[in-house]
Structures are given as C-alpha cells and as structure tokens.
C-alpha positions in Angstrom: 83.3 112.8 106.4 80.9 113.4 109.3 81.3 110.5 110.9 84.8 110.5 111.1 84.5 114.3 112.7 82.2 113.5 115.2 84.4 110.0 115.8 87.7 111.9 116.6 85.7 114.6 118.2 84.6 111.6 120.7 87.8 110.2 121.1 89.2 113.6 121.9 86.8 114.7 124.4 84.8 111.5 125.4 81.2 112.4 123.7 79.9 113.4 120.4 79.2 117.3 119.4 75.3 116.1 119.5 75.8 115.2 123.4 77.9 118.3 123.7 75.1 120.9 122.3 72.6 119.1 123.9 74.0 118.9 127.3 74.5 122.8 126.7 77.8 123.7 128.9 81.6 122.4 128.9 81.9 122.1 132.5 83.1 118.3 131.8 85.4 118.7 129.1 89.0 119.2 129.1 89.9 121.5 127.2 93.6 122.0 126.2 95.7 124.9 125.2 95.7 125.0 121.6 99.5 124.1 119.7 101.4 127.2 119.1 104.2 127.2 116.3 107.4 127.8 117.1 107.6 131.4 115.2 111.8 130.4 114.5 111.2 127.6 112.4 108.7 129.7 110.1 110.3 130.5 106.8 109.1 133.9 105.9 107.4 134.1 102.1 107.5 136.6 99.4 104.2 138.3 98.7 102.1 136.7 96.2 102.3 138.0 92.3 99.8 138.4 89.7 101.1 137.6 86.5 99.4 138.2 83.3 99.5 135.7 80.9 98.1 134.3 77.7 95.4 131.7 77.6 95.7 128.5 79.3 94.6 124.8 78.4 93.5 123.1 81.5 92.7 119.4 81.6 91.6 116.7 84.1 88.8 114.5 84.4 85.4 115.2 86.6 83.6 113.0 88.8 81.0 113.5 91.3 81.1 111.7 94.6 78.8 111.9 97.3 79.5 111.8 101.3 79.6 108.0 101.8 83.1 106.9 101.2 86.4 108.2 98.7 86.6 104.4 97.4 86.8 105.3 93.6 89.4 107.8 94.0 92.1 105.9 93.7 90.5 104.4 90.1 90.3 107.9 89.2 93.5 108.6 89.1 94.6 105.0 87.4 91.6 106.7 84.2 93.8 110.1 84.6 97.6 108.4 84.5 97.0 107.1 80.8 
C-alpha cells in the first residue's frame, strides 16, 4: 500500500513525501483547491438507530495478509462462495 501512496503522491506533485519532508517547505508545489461537493445533490439521511436484538450467528472466513500485494484475495473469496 505504501508504495502506491508515495507513487500517486509523486505523480500528483512531482516528488515523493520523503523529498518533500526532507526538503522542509512547499514553496515548489502546487497546491490546488481541494473538491467541494455540490451540497444540492446530497441526499439528506435519517439519523442512525440502535436496535436491540437477539443473538447473532456471524460467519466468514479469516486470513492474514501482509503489506506486499492483495494477490490471494480474489482465491478467498472463490473458498467463501462454496
């Protein structure tokens, strides 16, 4: 996951965060204004509920991955489908 961070963060502004903290000012950066949402196409919500309910059987399977790559996902979910 980090590499693909700093990647787009390069893309985006031309360096990686390392350079960036290192080089200790934005003076050479351009910045942009961030997106603002249009607040008339935001459909407004109901406050959340609690609910109070019996017990609950949850199922699913568990696997640990570490930071290198999300190849096996996809043969997780082909073990879960069955």
């Amino acid at each position: 996951m980090k590499a693909f961070s700093t990647r787009a963060f390069r893309q985006l502004f031309g360096l990686t965060p390392e350079q960036l903290r290192a080089q200790a000012h934005l003076d050479n950066l351009n910045l942009t204004e961030p997106i603002r949402m249009n607040q008339s196409t935001i459909t407004p919500l109901a406050a959340p509920r609690t609910v109070q309910s019996g017990a609950l059987l949850i199922f699913g399977l568990g696997q640990l991955y570490n930071t290198q790559g999300n190849a096996a996902f996809p043969s997780q979910w082909d073990r879960f489908g069955p």
